[in-house]
C-alpha positions as CSV (number, residue, x, y, z in Angstrom):
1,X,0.0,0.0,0.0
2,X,2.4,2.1,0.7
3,X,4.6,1.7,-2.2
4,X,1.4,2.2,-4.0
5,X,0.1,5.4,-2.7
6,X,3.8,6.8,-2.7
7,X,4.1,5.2,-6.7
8,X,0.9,8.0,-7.1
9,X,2.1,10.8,-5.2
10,X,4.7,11.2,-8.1
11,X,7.4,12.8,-5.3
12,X,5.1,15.6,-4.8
13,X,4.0,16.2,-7.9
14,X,0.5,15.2,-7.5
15,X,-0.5,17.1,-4.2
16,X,-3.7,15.6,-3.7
17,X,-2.1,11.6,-3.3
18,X,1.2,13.7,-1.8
19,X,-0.7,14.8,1.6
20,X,-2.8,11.2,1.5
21,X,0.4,9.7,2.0
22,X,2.1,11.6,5.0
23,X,-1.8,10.5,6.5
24,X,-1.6,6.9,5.7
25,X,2.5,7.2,7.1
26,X,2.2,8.5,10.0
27,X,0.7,5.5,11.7
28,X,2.8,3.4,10.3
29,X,5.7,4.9,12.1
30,X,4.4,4.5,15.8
31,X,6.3,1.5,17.6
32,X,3.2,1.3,19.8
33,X,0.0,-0.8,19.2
34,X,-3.4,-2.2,21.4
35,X,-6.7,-2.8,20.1
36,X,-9.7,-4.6,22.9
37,X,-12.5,-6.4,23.1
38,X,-15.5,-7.6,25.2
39,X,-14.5,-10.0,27.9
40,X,-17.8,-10.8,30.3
41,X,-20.3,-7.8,30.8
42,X,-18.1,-5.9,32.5
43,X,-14.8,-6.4,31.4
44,X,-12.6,-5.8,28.5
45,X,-9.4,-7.1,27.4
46,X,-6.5,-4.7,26.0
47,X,-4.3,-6.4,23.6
48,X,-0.9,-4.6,23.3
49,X,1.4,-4.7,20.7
50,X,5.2,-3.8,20.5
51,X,6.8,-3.3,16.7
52,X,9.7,-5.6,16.4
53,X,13.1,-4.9,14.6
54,X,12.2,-7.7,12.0
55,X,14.3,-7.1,8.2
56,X,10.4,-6.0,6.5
57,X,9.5,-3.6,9.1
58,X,12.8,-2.0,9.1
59,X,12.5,-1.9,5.4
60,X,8.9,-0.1,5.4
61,X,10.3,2.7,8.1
62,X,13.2,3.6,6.0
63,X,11.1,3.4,3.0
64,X,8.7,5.9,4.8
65,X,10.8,8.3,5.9
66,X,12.2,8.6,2.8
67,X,9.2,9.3,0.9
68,X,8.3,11.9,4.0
69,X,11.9,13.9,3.6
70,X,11.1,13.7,-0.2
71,X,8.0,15.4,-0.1
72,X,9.4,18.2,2.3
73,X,11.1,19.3,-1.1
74,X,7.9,20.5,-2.5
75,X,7.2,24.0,-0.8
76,X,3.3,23.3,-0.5
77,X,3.9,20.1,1.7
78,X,6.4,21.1,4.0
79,X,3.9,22.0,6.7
80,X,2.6,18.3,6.6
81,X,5.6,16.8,6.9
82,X,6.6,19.2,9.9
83,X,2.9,18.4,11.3
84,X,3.8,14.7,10.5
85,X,7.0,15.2,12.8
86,X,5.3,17.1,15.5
87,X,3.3,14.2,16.1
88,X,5.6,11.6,15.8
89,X,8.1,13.1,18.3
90,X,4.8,12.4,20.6
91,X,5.0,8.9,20.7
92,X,8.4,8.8,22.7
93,X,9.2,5.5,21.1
94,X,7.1,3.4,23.7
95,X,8.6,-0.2,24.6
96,X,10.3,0.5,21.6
97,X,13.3,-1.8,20.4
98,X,17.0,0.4,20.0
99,X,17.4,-0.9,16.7
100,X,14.6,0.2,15.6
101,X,15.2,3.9,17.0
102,X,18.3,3.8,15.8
103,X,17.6,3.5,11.9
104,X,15.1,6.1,12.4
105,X,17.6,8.3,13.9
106,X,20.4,7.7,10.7
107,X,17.1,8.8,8.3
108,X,16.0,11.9,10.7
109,X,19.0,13.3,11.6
110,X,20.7,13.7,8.2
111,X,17.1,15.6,7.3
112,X,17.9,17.9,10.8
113,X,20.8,18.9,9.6
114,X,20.1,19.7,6.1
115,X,16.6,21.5,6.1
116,X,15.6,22.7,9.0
117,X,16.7,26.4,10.3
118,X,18.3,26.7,13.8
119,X,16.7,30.2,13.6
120,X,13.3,28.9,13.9
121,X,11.6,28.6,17.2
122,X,9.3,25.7,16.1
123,X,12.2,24.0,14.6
124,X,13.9,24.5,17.1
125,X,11.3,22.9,19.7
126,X,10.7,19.9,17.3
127,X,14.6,19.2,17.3
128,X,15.0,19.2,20.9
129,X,12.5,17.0,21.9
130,X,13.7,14.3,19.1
131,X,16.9,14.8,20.5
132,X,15.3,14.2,24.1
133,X,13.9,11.0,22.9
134,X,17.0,9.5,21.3
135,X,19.1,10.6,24.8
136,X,16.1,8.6,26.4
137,X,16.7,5.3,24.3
138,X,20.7,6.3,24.5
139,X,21.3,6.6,20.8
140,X,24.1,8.7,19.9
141,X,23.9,12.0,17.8
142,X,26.0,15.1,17.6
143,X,26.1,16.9,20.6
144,X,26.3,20.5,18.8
145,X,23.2,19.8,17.3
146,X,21.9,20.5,21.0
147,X,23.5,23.8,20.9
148,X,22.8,24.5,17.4
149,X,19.2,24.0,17.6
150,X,18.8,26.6,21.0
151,X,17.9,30.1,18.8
152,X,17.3,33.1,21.2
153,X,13.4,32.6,21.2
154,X,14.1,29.1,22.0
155,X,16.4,29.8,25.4
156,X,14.0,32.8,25.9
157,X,11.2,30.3,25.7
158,X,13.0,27.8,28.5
159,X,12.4,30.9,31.0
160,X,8.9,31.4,30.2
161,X,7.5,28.2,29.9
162,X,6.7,25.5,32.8
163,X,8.9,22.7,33.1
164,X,6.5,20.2,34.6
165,X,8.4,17.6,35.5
166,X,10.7,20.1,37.1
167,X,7.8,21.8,38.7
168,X,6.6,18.6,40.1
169,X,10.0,18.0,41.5
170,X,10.6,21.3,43.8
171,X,7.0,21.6,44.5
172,X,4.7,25.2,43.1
173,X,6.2,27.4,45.7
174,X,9.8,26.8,45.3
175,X,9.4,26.1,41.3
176,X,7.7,30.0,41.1
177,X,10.6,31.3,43.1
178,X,13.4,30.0,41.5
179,X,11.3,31.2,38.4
180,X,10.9,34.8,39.4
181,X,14.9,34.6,40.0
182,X,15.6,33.5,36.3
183,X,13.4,36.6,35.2
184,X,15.6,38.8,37.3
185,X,18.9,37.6,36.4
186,X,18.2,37.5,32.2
187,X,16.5,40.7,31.7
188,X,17.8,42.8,34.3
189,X,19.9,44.7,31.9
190,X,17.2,45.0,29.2
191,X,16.5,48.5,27.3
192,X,13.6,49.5,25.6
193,X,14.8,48.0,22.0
194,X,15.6,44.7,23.9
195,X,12.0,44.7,25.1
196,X,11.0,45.5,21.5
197,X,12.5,42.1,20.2
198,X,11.3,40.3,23.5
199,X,7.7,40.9,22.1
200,X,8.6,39.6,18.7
201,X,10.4,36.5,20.2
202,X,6.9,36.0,22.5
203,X,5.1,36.6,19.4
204,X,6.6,33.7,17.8
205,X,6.6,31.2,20.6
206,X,2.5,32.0,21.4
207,X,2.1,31.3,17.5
208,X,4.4,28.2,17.4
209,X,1.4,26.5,19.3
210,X,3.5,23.9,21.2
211,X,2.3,21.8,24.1
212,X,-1.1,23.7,25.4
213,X,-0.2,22.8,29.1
214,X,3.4,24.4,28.6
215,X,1.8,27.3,27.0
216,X,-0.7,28.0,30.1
217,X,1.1,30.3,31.9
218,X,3.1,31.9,29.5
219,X,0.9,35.3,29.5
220,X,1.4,35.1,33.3
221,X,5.2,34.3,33.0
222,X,5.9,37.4,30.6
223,X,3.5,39.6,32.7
224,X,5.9,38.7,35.5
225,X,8.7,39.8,33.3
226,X,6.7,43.0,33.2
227,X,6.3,43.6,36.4
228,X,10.4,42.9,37.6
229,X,10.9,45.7,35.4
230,X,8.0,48.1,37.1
231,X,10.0,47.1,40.4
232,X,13.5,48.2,39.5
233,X,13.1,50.3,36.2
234,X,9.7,52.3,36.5
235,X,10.2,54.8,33.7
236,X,11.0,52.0,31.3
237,X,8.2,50.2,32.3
238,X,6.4,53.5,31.4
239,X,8.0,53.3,27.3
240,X,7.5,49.6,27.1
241,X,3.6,49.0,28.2
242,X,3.7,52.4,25.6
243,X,5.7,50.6,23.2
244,X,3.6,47.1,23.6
245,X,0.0,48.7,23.7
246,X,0.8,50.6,20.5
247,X,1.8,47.6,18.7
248,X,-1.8,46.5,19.3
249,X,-1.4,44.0,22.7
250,X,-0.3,40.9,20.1
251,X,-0.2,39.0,22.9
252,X,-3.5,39.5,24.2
253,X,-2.1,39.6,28.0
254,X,-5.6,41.6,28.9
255,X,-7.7,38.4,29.0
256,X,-5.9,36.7,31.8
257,X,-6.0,37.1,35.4
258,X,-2.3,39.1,36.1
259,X,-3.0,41.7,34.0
260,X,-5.0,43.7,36.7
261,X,-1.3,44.0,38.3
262,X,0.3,45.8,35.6
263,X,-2.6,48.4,35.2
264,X,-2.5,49.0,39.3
265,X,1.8,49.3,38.8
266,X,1.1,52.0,35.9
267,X,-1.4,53.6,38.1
268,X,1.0,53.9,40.8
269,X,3.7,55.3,38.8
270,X,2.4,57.6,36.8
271,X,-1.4,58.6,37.9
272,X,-4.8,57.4,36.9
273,X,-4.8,60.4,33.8
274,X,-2.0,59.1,32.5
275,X,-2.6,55.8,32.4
276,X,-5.9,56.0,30.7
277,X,-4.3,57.9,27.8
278,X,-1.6,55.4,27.7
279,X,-4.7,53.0,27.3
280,X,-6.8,54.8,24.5
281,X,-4.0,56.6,22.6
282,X,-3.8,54.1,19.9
283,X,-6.4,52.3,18.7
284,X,-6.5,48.6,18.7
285,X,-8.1,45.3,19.0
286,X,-8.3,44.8,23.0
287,X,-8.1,48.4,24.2
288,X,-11.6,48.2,26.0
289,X,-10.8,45.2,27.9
290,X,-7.3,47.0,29.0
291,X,-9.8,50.2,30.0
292,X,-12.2,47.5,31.5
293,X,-9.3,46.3,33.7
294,X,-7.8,50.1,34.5
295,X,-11.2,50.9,36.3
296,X,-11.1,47.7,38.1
297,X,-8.2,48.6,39.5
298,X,-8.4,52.2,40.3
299,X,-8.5,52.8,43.6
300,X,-11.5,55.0,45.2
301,X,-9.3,57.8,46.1
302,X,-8.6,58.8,42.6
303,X,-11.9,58.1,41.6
304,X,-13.5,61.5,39.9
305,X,-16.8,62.5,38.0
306,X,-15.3,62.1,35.1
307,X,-14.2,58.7,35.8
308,X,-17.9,57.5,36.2
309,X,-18.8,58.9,33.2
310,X,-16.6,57.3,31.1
311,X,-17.5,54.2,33.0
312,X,-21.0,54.5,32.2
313,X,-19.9,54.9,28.4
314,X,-17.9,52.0,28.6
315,X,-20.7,49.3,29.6
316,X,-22.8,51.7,27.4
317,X,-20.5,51.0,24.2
318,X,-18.6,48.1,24.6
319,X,-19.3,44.5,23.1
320,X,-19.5,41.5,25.3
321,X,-16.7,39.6,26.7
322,X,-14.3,43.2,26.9
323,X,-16.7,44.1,30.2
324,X,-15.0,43.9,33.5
325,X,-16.0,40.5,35.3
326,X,-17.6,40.7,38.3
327,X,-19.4,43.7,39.9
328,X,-17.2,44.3,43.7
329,X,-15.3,46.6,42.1
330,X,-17.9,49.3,41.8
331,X,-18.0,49.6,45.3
332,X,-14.9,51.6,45.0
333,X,-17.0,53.9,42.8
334,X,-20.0,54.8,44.9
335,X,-18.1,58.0,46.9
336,X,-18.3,59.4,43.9
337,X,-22.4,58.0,42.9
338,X,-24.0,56.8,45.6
339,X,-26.1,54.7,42.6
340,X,-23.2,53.6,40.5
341,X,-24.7,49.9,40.8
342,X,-28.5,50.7,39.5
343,X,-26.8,52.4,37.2
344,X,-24.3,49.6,35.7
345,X,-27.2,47.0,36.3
346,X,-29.6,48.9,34.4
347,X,-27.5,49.4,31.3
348,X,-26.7,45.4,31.2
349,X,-30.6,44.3,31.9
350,X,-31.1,46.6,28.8
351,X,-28.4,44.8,27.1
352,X,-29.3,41.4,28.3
353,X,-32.6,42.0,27.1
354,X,-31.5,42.0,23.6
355,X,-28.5,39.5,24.2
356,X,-29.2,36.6,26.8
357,X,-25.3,36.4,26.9
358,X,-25.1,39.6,29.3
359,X,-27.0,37.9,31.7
360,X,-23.5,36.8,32.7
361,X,-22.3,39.7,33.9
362,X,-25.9,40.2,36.0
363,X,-25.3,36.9,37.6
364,X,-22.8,39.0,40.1
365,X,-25.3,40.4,41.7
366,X,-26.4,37.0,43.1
367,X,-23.2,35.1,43.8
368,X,-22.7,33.6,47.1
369,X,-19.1,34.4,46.7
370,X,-19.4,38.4,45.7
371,X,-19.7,40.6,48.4
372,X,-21.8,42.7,46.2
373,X,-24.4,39.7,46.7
374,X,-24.7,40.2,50.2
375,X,-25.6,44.0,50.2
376,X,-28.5,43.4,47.1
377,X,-31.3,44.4,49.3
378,X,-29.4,47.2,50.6
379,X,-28.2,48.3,47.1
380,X,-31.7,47.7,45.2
381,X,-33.9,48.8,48.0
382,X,-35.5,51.6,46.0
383,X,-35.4,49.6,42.6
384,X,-36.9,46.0,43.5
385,X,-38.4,46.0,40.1
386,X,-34.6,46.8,38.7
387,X,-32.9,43.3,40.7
388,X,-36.0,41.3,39.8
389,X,-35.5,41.8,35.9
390,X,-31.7,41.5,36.7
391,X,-32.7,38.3,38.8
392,X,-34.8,36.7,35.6
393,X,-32.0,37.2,32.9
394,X,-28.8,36.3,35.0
395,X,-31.3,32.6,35.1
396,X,-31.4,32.7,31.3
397,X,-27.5,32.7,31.2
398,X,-27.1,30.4,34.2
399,X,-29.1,27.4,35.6
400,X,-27.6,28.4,38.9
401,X,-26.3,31.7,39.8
402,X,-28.1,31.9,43.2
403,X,-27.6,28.1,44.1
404,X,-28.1,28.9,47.9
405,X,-30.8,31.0,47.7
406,X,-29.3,34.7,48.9
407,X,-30.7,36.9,46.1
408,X,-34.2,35.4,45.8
409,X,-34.3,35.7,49.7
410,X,-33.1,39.3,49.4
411,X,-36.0,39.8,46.7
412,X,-38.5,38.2,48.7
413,X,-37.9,40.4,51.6
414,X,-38.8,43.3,49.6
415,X,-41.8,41.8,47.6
416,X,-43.5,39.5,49.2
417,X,-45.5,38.5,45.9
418,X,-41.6,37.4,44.4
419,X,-42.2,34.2,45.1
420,X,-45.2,34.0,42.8
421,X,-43.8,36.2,39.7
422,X,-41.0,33.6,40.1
423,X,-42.9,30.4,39.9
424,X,-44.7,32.5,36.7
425,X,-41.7,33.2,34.8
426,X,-40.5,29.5,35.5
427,X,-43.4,28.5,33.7
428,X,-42.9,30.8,30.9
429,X,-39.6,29.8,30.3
430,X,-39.2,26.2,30.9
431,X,-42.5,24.4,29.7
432,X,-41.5,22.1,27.0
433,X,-44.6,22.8,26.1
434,X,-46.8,25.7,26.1
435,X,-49.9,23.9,27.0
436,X,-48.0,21.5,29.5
437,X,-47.4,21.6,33.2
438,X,-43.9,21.2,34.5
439,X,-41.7,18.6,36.7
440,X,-39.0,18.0,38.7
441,X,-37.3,16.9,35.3
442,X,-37.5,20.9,34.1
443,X,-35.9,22.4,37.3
444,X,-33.1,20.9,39.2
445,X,-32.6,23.6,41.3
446,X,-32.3,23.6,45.4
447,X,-34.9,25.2,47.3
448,X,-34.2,24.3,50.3
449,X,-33.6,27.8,51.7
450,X,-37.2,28.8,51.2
451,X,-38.3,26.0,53.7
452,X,-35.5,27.7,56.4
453,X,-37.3,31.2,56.0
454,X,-38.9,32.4,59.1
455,X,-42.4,33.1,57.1
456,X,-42.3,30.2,55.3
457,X,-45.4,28.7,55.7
458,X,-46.6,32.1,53.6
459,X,-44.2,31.6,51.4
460,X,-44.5,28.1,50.3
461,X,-48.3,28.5,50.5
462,X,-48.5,31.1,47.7
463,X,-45.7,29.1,45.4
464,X,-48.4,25.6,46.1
465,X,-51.3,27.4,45.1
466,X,-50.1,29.3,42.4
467,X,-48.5,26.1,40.5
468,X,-52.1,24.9,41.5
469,X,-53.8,27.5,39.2
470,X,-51.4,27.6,36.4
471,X,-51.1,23.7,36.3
472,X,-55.2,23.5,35.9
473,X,-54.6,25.5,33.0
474,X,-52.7,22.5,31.6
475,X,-52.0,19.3,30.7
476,X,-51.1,17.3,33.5
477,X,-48.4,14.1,32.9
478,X,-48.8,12.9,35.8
479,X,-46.3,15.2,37.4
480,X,-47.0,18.5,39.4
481,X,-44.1,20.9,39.7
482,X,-44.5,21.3,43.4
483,X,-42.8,18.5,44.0
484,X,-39.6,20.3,42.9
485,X,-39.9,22.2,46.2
486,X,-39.8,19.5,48.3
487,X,-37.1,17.8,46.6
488,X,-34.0,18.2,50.0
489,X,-30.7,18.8,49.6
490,X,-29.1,20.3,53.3
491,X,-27.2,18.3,55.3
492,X,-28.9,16.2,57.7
493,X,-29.3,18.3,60.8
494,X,-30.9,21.0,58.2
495,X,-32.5,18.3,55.7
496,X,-34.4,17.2,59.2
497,X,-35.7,20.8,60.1
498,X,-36.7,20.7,56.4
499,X,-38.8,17.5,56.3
500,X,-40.5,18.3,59.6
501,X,-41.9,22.0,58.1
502,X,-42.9,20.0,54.6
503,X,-44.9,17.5,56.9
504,X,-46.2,20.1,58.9
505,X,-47.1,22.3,56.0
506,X,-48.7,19.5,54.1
507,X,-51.0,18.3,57.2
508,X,-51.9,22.2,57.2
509,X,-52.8,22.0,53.7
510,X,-54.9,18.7,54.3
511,X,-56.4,20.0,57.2
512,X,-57.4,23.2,55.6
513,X,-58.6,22.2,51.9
514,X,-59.1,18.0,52.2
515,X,-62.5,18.9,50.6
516,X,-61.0,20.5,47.4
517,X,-59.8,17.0,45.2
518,X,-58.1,19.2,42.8
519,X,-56.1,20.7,45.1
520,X,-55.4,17.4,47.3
521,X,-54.3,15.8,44.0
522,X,-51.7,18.1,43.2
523,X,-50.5,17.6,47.2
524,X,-50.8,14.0,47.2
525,X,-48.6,13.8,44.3
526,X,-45.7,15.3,46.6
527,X,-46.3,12.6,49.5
528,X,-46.3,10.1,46.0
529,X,-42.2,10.6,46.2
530,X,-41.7,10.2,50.2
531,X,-40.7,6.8,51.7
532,X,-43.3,4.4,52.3
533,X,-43.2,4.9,55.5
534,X,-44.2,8.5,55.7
535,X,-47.1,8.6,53.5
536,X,-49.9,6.4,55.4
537,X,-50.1,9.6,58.1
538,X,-51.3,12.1,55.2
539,X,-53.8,9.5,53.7
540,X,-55.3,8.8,57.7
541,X,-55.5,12.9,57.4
542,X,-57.3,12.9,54.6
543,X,-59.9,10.2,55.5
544,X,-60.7,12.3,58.5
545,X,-61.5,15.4,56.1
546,X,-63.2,13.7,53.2
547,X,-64.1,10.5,53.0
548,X,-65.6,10.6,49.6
549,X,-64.2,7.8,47.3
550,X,-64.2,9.6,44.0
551,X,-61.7,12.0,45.7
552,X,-60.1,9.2,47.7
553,X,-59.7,7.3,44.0
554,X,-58.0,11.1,42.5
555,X,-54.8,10.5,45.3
556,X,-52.2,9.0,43.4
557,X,-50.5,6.3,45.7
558,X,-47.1,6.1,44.3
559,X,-45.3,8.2,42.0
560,X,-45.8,8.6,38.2
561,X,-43.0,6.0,37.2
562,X,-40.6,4.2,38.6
563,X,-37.0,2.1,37.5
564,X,-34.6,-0.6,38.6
565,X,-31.2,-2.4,37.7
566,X,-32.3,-6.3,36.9
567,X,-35.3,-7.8,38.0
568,X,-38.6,-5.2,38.7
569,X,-39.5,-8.1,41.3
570,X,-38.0,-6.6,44.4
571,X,-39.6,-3.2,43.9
572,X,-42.7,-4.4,43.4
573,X,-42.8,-6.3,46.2
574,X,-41.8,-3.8,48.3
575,X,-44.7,-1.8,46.5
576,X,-47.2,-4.2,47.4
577,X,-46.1,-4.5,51.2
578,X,-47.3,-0.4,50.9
579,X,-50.3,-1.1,49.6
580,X,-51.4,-3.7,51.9
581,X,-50.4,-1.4,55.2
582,X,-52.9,1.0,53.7
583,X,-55.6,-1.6,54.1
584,X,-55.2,-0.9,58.2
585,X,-57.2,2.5,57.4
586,X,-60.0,0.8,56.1
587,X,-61.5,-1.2,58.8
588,X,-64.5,1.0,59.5
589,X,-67.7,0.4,57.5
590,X,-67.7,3.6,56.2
591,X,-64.8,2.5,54.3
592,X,-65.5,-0.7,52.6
593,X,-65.7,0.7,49.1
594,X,-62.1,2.5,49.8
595,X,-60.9,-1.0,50.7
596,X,-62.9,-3.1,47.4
597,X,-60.8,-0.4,45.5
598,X,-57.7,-0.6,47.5
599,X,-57.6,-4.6,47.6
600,X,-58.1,-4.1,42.9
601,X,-54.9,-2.2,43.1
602,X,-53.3,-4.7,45.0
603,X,-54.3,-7.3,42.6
604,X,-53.2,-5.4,39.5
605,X,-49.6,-5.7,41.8
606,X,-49.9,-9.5,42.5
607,X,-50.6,-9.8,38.9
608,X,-47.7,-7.7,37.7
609,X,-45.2,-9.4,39.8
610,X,-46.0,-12.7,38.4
611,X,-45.6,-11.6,35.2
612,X,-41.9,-10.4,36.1
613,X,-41.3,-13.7,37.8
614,X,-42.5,-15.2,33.9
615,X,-39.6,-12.5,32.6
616,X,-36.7,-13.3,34.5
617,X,-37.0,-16.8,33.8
618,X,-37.2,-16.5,30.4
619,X,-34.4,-14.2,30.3
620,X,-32.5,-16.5,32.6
C-alpha cells in the first residue's frame, strides 16, 4: 500500500495523493499498538502490541521516511511533513526496540541537519524533543546539534515556559521562586529595543502553538517579566507598556488574570490620567478590555466625575466579553455615585434583554461568593423592580447563579409577591410545552432555603397554590411541579428541620382544603415521592376530612414511574407490602368501598409481579 500510494504521489507532484500519503505514514511509524474487546459484561481485554526490529518492518520505516523527507522538497507540503514530525516526536518511542530507534535516527538526523533552520523557534522545539527522545533510548547524535538548535526565542522560551516535570519535583512554591529569579537575572539589563525584540520573540513562541499545558502560563510568565521591570526600572516600564499597547497588545495579556497587576503598577507610577491615555492613545483590538481592567483597578481615592462617566460609556458601548467580570469593584465607585450599581445594572438588563449572553455579567449580583451579593437588598432597595429583571435574565445565562438562595431571599424580603412572579416566569420559560405543566425533570434547582425562611409557611403556601392554578390551565403528565420544592438537599441536621416544616405544611394544607380533590391531588402527588413509610399519616389525614371515594380514587399512591437495575420483582414487592399497610385505614364500614378499591390495586400488583417472575425466567 504504501509503495502504491507513494508510486501515485509522483514525489510531490500530485498534491492531492502527496498529503494522502504523509496521513496513511504516520501511523505506520508509531512502535506502539493495542486494540480490545468484550470479555464478560463488565470487562474488556487490551491487547498490546510492540513493533519488532524484523528485516520488513525496518524496510517499510526507511522506505517511509524517505518518501516523508522527499515530499518536504515541494514547498506546499512542508507543513505536513513538519505536522507529521510534531506528532511523531509524541510517541516517545514506547517499549520500543533500540534498533529500531536507531535507523530512524540515521534517516531523521541527516534531514535535521540539512533542512531545518536553527533560527526557527518551532524547529527548534521539534529538534530538541527528538533529541530528548533518542538521549532517552541512549542513541548517539551530535552533541552541537543541542546547541545549534537553542535560537534566542528558543532559550527565551525555557524561562517562560513550565517545566513540569521540574515543577513537580521542587513543589509550586519553590518552582515560582526559582522562576521569578531566572526573570531577574536575564532581563535585568534590558533596554527599551531589547523589550521590543522580546515581544517579537513571544510573538513567535504564542504562534508556534506547542504543548497547550506548557503554554498555560506563559501570559502570566511574561506579565511577571513586566512587572520585575516596574520594580526596578519604572520609567522604562512606562516606554514599554507604551511601546507594547501601540503595537496592538499581540499577545492579548488583557484576558488573563495578572494583568489587573500591571494596570494597578502604571497607576501607581504615573497617575490614573495618565494611564488611561496610555490605554486609549492608539487604537487597537483589545483596548476596551485593558480600560475594562484600569477601572477595576483604580483605587476610590482617585476616583472622579469624570471617571464615572466614562465608565457609564464603557458598559454603554462596549461588546460582550471586553466588560469587567464581576461587579465588587464598583463599590470603589459609589463616593463618587452613591447609585453607581442601578446604574451599571440597568445598562446590562437593557443589554441582556436583547442578548441573553449579558446575563452573565448580572449573575454578580447573586453570587454567594461576591460581596456585592450580600448588600443586594441594601443596594436595590428603591429599585426592586430593577434586581427582579436583573434576577430573571442572570437565570437565562445560568441554571444556577443563586444556588443557595441569597438573592431570591433578598428579593422576597422586599416583595412578598416574588415568590409568585417567580414560579410564573419559571413556567414561561421552561414548559417544554406551552400547554403543558412542569416537573421536577425541568428544574433541578435547590430550594431548600425557602423552607429555612422564618415566614415560610406564607411563602410556600402562595408558590403551592399558584403552581395549583397555572397547572389546571394544563395538561397534566402525571407530574406536578410542586414536587420540585420538596425535593431536600441540606445536610442532615438542616435536611431534618426541612422534612418536619414539609410535613407540617402538608398536614396544614390537608387539614385546611381535604374537601377540594383538585387541590389534594396536586398535594398527594408530593407525599407520592416520600418513603413508604411516611405517607400512610397524610392518607389517615385525609380520610378524617373527606371520605368521599371519587376524591379518595384522585390521590395517586405512588409516584408517576418508577425504575430498577435487573429484575422489577424486588420493587414491586416492596410496593405491594405499601399497599397492603394501607388496608389498616380501612376497617370501618364507612370504608368498605375505599378498601374493594384498594384490595383491585393490590391485585393489579400481584398480577404484575408474576408476570416479572415469567420474565426473569425467560431471560434467565
Amino acid at each position: 500500500m504504501i509503495d502504491e500510494l507513494w508510486r501515485q504521489a509522483e514525489k510531490g507532484k500530485q498534491a492531492l495523493l502527496s498529503k494522502v500519503f504523509l496521513v496513511v505514514a504516520e501511523p505506520f511509524l508509531h512502535t506502539h499498538h493495542h486494540t480490545t474487546e468484550p470479555k464478560g459484561n463488565h470487562a474488556i481485554t487490551i491487547f498490546n502490541f510492540h513493533l519488532p526490529p524484523t528485516k520488513p518492518v525496518l524496510e517499510l520505516r526507511k522506505a517511509i521516511w524517505q518518501g516523508i523527507f522527499s515530499l518536504y522538497q515541494v514547498q506546499d507540503l512542508r507543513a505536513g511533513v513538519l505536522k507529521l514530525l510534531q506528532s511523531h516526536r509524541s510517541f516517545e518511542y514506547h517499549s520500543c526496540d533500540k534498533q529500531i530507534v536507531e535507523q530512524d535516527a540515521a534517516e531523521v538526523l541527516p534531514f535535521i541537519v540539512s533542512e531545518l533552520n536553527p533560527g526557527s523557534y518551532s524547529h527548534c522545539v521539534l529538534v530538541q524533543d527528538y533529541l530528548d527522545s533518542l538521549s532517552r533510548k541512549k542513541i548517539a547524535f551530535d552533541n552541537s546539534l543541542e546547541q545549534r538548535f537553542k535560537s534566542e526565542t528558543y532559550r527565551l522560551a525555557e524561562i517562560l515556559l513550565d517545566d513540569w516535570a521540574e515543577r513537580s519535583e521542587l513543589g509550586w512554591e519553590q518552582y515560582q521562586q526559582q522562576k521569578r529569579q531566572q526573570i531577574k537575572e536575564s532581563f535585568g539589563a534590558y533596554g527599551l529595543e531589547d523589550y521590543k525584540r522580546f515581544f517579537e520573540c513571544c510573538i513567535e513562541i504564542q504562534n508556534a502553538q506547542t504543548n497547550r499545558r506548557e503554554m498555560y502560563a506563559f501570559p502570566g510568565q511574561v506579565i511577571e517579566v513586566l512587572l520585575n521591570l516596574a520594580d526596578n526600572k519604572p520609567s522604562l516600564f512606562v516606554e514599554v507598556l507604551e511601546y507594547y499597547f501601540g503595537e496592538g497588545d499581540l499577545l492579548n495579556l488583557a484576558d488573563h488574570y495578572p494583568s489587573g497587576n500591571l494596570i494597578a503598577k502604571l497607576i501607581e507610577i504615573c497617575g490614573a490620567n495618565l494611564t488611561y491615555q496610555i490605554l486609549t492613545q492608539s487604537d487597537y483590538g483589545l483596548r476596551e478590555k485593558w480600560v475594562s481592567v484600569f477601572f477595576v483597578c483604580l483605587p476610590s481615592e482617585l476616583v472622579t466625575a469624570e471617571h464615572i462617566s466614562q465608565l457609564y460609556s464603557l458598559y454603554r458601548t462596549v461588546e460582550l466579553g471586553q466588560l469587567p467580570q464581576g461587579l465588587d469593584f464598583l463599590a470603589r465607585y459609589q463616593v463618587v455615585d452613591a447609585d453607581v450599581f442601578i446604574e451599571i445594572t440597568s445598562i446590562l438588563v437593557e443589554k441582556a434583554e436583547i442578548d441573553s449572553r449579558y446575563g452573565f455579567y448580572l449573575a454578580d449580583l447573586f453570587n454567594e461568593h461576591s460581596e456585592t451579593s450580600a448588600k443586594v437588598k441594601e443596594l436595590f432597595a428603591r429599585r426592586v423592580d430593577l434586581l427582579k429583571q436583573a434576577y430573571f435574565l442572570s437565570l437565562k445565562h445560568d441554571r444556577f447563579p443563586d444556588y443557595k438562595g441569597n438573592g431570591f431571599n433578598a428579593i422576597l424580603d422586599l416583595d412578598r409577591d416574588f415568590a409568585c412572579e417567580y414560579v410564573e416566569w419559571v413556567y414561561d420559560n421552561k414548559s417544554r410545552h406551552d400547554q403543558m405543566t412542569l416537573s421536577h425533570y425541568d428544574d433541578e434547582r435547590n430550594y431548600d432555603f425557602l423552607w429555612l425562611r422564618n415566614d415560610w409557611i406564607k411563602v410556600m403556601g402562595a408558590i403551592v397554590w399558584r403552581i395549583f392554578d397555572l397547572e389546571k390551565e394544563r395538561h397534566s403528565l402525571g407530574h406536578s411541579y410542586t414536587e420540585v420544592f420538596f425535593i431536600r438537599r441540606a445536610d442532615e441536621q438542616t435536611g431534618n428541620d426541612i422534612m418536619e416544616r414539609q410535613e407540617q405544611f402538608i398536614s396544614e394544607q390537608i387539614r385546611s382544603h381535604g374537601e377540594n380533590p383538585e387541590f389534594m391531588s396536586s398535594i398527594f402527588q408530593v407525599v407520592a415521592n416520600f418513603s413508604y413509610d411516611r405517607r400512610p399519616p397524610f392518607f389517615r389525614l385525609f380520610l378524617d376530612r373527606n371520605k368521599r371515594l371519587d376524591d379518595f380514587k384522585m390521590l395517586p399512591l405512588e409516584p408517576g414511574a418508577f425504575s430498577c437495575t435487573g429484575s422489577a420483582v424486588p420493587v414491586l414487592q416492596k410496593k405491594l407490602e405499601y399497599f397492603e399497610s394501607l388496608l389498616t385505614l380501612f376497617n370501618s364500614a364507612e370504608f368498605l368501598r375505599h378498601k374493594q378499591y384498594l384490595e383491585q390495586r393490590i391485585q393489579g400488583v400481584q398480577d404484575w409481579i408474576e408476570e416479572e417472575k415469567k420474565r426473569d425466567f425467560m431471560r434467565d
